[in-house]
C-alpha positions in Angstrom: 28.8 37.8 -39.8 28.8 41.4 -39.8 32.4 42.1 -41.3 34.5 40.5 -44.0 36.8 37.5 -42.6 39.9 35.9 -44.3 36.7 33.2 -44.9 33.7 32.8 -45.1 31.3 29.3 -44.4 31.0 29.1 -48.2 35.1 28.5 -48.2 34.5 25.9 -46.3 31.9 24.4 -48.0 34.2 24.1 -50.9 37.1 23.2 -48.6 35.2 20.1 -47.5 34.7 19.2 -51.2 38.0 19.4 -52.3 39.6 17.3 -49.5 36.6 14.8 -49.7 38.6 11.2 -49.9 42.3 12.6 -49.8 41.1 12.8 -45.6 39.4 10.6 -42.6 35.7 11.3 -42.1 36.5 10.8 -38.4 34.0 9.5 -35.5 32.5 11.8 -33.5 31.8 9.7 -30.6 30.0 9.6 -27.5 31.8 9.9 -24.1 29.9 8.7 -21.1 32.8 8.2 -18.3 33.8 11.7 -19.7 30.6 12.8 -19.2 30.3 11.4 -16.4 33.8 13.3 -14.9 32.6 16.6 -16.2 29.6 16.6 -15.8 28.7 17.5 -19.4 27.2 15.8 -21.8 30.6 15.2 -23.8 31.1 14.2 -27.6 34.5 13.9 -28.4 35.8 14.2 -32.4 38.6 11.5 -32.8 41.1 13.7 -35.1 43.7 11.8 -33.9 42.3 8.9 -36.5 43.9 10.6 -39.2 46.8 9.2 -40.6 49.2 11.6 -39.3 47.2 11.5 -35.8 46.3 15.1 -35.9 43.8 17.6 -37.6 46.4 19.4 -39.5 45.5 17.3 -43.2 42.8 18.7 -43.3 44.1 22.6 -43.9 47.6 20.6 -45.9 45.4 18.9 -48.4 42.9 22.2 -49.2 46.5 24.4 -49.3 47.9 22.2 -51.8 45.8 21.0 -53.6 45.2 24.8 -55.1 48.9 25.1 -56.1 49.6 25.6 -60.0 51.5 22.8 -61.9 54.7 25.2 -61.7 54.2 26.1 -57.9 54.0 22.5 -57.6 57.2 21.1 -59.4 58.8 24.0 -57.6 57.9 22.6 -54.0 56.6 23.6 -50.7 58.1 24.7 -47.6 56.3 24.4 -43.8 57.4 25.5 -40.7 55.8 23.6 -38.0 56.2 21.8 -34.4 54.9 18.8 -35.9 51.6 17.8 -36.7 51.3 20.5 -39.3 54.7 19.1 -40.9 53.7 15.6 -41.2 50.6 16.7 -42.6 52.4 19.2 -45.6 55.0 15.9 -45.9 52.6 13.1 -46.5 50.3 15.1 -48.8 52.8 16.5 -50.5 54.4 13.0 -51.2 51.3 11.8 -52.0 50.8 14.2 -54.6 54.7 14.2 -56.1 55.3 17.7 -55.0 59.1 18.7 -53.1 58.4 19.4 -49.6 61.0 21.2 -47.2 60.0 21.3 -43.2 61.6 24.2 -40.8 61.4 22.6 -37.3 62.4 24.3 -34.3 65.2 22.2 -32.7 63.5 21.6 -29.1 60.4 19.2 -31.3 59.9 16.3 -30.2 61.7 13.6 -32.0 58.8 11.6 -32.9 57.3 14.3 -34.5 60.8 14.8 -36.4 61.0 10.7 -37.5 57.6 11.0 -38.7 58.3 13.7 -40.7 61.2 12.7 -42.3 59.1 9.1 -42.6 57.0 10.7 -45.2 60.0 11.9 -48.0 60.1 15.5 -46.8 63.4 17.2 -45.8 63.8 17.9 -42.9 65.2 21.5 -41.3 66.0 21.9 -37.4 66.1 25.9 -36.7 66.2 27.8 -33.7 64.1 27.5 -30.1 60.8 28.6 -31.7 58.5 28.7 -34.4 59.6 32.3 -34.9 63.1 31.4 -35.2 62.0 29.2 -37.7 59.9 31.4 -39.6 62.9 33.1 -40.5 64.3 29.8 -42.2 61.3 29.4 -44.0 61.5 33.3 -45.6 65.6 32.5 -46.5 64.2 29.2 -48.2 61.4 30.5 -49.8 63.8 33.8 -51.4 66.3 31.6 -52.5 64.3 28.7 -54.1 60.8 30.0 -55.1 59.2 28.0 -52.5 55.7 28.2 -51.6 55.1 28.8 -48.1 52.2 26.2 -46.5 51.4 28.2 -43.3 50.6 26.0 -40.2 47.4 28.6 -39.4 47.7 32.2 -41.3 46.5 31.0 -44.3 42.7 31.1 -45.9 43.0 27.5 -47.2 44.4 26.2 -44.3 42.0 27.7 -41.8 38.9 26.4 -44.3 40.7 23.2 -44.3 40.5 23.1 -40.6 36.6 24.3 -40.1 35.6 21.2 -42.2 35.9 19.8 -38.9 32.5 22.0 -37.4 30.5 21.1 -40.7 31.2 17.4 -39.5 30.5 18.0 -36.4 27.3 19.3 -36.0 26.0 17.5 -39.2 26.4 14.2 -36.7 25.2 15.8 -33.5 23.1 18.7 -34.8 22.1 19.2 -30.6 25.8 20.4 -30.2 25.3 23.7 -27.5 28.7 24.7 -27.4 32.3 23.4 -29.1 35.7 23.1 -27.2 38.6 23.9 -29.4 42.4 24.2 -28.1 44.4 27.7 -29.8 47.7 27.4 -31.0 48.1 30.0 -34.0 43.9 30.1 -33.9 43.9 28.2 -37.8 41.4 25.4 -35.9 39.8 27.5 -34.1 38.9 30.5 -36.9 37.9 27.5 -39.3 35.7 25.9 -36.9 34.5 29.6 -35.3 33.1 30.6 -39.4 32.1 27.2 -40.0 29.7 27.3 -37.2 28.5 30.8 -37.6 25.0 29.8 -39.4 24.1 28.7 -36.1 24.5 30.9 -33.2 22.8 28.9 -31.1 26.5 27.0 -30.8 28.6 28.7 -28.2 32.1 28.6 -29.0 34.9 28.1 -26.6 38.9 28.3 -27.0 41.9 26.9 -25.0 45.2 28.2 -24.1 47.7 26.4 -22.8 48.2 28.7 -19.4 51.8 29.4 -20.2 51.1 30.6 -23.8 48.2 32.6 -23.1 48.8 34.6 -27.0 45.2 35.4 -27.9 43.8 36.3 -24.3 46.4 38.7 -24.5 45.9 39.8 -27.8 41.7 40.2 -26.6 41.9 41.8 -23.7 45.3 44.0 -23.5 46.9 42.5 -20.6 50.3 41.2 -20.7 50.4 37.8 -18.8 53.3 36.4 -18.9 54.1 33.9 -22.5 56.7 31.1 -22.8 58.2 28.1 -20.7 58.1 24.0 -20.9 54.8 22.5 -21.4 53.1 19.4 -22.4 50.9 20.9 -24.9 53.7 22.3 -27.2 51.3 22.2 -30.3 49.8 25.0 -29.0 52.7 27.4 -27.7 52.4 29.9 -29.7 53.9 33.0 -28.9 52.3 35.2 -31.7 49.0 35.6 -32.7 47.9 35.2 -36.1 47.3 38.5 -38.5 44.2 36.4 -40.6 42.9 34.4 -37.1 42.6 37.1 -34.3 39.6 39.2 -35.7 37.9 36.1 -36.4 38.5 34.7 -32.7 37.8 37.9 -31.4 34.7 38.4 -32.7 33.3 35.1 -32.7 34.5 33.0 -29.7 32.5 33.5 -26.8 35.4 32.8 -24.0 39.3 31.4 -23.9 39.7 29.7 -20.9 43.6 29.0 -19.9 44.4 25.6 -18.4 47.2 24.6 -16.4 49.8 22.0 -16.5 48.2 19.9 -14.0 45.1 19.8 -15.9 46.6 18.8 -19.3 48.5 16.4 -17.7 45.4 14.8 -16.4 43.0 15.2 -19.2 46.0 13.4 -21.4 45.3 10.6 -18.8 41.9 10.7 -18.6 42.0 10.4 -22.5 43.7 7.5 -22.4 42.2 5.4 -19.3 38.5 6.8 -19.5 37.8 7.5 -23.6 41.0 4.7 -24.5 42.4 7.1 -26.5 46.0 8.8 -27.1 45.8 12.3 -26.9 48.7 14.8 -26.8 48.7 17.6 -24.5 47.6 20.0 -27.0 45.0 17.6 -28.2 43.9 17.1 -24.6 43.3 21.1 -24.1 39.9 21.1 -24.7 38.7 18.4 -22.0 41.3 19.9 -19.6 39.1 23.3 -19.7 36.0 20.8 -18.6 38.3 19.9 -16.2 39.2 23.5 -15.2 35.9 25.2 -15.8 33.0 23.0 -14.8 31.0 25.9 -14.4 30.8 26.7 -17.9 30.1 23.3 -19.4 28.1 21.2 -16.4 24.8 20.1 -17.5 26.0 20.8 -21.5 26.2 19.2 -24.7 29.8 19.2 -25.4 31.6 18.7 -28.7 35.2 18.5 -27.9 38.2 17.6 -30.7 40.7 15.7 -29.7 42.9 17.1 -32.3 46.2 15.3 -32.0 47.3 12.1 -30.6 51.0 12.1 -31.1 52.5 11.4 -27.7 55.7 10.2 -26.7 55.5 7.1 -25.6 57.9 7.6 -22.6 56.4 11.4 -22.1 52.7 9.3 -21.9 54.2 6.8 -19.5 55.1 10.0 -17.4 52.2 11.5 -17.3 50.2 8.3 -16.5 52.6 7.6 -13.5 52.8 11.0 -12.3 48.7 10.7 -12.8 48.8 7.9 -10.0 50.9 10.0 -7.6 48.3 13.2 -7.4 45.4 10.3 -7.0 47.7 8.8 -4.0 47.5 5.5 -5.3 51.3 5.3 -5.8 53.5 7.1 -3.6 57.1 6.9 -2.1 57.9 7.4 1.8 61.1 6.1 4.1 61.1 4.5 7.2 63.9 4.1 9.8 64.2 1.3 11.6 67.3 -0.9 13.7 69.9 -2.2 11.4 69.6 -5.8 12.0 69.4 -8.4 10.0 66.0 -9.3 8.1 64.3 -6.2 8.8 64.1 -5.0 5.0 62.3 -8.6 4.4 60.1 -8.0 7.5 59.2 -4.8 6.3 58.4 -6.4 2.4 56.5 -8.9 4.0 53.8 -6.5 6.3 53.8 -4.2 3.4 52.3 -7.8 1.2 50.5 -8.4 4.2 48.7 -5.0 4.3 48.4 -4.9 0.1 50.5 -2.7 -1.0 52.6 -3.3 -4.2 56.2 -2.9 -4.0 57.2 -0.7 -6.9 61.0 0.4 -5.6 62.6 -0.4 -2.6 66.3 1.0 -1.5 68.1 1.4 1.7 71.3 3.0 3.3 73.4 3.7 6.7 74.9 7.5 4.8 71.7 9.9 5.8 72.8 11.9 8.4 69.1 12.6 9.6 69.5 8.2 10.7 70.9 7.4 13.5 74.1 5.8 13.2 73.0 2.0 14.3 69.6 2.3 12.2 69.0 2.2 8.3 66.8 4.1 6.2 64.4 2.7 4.1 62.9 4.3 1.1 59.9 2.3 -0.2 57.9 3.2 -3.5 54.4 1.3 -3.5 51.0 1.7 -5.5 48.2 1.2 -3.3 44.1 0.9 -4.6 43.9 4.5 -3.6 44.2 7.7 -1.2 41.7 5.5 1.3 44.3 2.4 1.1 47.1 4.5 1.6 46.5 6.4 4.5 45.4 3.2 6.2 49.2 1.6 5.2 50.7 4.6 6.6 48.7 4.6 9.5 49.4 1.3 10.5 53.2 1.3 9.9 53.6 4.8 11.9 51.4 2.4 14.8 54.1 -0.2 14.7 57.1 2.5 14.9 58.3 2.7 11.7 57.0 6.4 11.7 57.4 6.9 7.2 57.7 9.8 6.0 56.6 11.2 2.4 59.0 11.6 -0.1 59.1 12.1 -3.9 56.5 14.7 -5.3 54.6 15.6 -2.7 58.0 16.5 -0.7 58.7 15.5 2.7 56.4 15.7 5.2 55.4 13.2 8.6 52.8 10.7 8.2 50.2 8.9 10.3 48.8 8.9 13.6 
């Protein structure tokens, strides 16, 4: 490296030394259906093994394990979305040391139960983690505190690049790594930990809505904030230690979009049987976006969280099922007589579809006064299946119409 870094791959040398046993040695495993979707040859690094499901123990454990016996009995405070403060809260109780977490109020709340799982208190504070940074600087004047920064920190970020010395010590053929940016701790760690061989390309990921470094890079102002599934990376300000780092040393950031997170979380899940949370999912979602870049590659990608919510997963997967066409909601009209919601059940078994939802009503001003609407929610064996069902019922009169997600819109012959 030509220039001085916040650290250098001798920091995390050490940093791999000093968390040795107090962290997993996770897999890094082949993925051949991944491969096979992305056309890369994809390796996937299971940090969502460890026991707070996420990456972050590695950078907590290296930060505080170099406090002094009096910075310890004082106690350490963290401001985090979540992974980073279940990390600082079960190493910290591990190692009998006071721990304080600043969380901003919209976290999830099994990231909050977890927290407060491992002995740490617990602080809810504004919309973001800037909002909460301020907290953390009130805590830290008034009680001596030492601050355990989720990315902005030397420790932490050679904590974190442990991860690269694993990884290409298990797949030394590695041509390129695929790391999602939040404040850029992961991916400075892992960018100097690989920097001995520069035959590794290094790649980042934004979450398209928080697209903080690109900005930061190349001057533009792209628009930063709003609701998305990867909130462990929506971070609205760079960090001061990370950017020259990322700058310098990651070849290309590539943004990825809802859509994609959504389905890469799936594909986690039904392809590599894995949980993955959207942040954790960036880095196969910019396979997913950018096949150009990676076809025909050796991948590494780390999967660097897999704290979900379990009714925010169930979302995704169903909402997964509705862009592949293989469930999907339409309404028919037909004459209100009686029987015809059975006859209807009964040709939609016959033609095998699987009734998820079925409702009907006379109060739809677009139905005829004598006729009844009926709104029928199926899941079909695919996009093939389902354009034959709708085929065939717009044949036989029933003329459905989409509904739900895709919005309205005539179907069939």
């Amino acid at each position: 490296m030509s220039q001085p870094y916040a650290i250098t791959p001798d920091d995390v040398v050490r940093a791999s030394r000093t968390i040795r046993g107090h962290v997993l040695r996770t897999p890094l495993v082949q993925a051949p259906r991944l491969s096979e979707l992305t056309g890369a040859r994809v390796l996937v690094k299971h940090e969502n093994m460890q026991a707070t499901g996420a990456f972050k123990e590695r950078g907590a454990i290296n930060r505080l394990s170099a406090l002094s016996e009096a910075e310890s009995r004082r106690g350490v405070v963290a401001m985090s979305a979540g992974n980073h403060a279940q990390a600082v809260a079960y190493h910290a109780k591990r190692l009998d040391i006071p721990a304080t977490i600043v969380m901003p109020a919209t976290t999830p709340l099994v990231k909050v139960e977890n927290t407060r799982a491992h002995g740490a208190t617990v602080v809810l504070e504004g919309e973001t983690l800037v909002e909460a940074a301020a907290a953390v600087e009130r805590l830290v004047e008034a009680h001596g505190y030492v601050l355990v920064h989720p990315y902005d920190d030397p420790l932490v970020m050679a904590g974190q690049g442990t991860i690269a010395l694993e990884m290409l010590e298990d797949a030394p053929d590695l041509d390129c790594l695929v790391v999602p940016i939040g404040g850029g701790g992961l991916m400075s760690g892992i960018a100097v930990a690989a920097s001995p061989e520069p035959q590794v390309a290094l790649y980042g990921v934004e979450a398209a809505l928080y697209p903080s470094f690109l900005n930061a890079i190349d001057g533009q102002d792209r628009p930063i904030g709003g609701p998305t599934l990867a909130e462990g990376i929506a971070v609205k300000t760079v960090g001061r230690l990370t950017l020259p780092i990322i700058r310098d040393l990651v070849r290309e950031i590539v943004l990825v979009d809802e859509p994609q997170i959504e389905r890469a979380v799936h594909d986690y899940a039904t392809l590599q049987r894995s949980l993955a949370e959207g942040a954790g999912a960036a880095g196969l979602a910019a396979l997913l976006a950018r096949p150009d870049l990676f076809s025909g590659r050796t991948v590494g990608l780390v999967l660097c969280g897999g704290n979900i919510d379990a009714r925010l997963l169930a979302s995704v997967m169903v909402r997964e099922l509705e862009r592949e066409d293989r469930i999907i909601s339409f309404r028919m009209t037909a004459s209100d007589r009686p029987g015809v919601l059975g006859r209807v059940a009964g040709r939609l078994g016959e033609l095998g579809a699987n009734i998820l939802e079925v409702s009907h009503g006379r109060l739809h001003l677009d139905v005829p006064a004598k006729s009844v609407s009926i709104d029928v929610t199926i899941e079909t064996r695919g996009p093939g299946h389902t354009a034959e069902i709708l085929d065939t019922l717009c044949r036989e009169g029933l003329m459905p119409r989409r509904i739900g997600p895709h919005g309205t819109a005539a179907t069939g012959g």
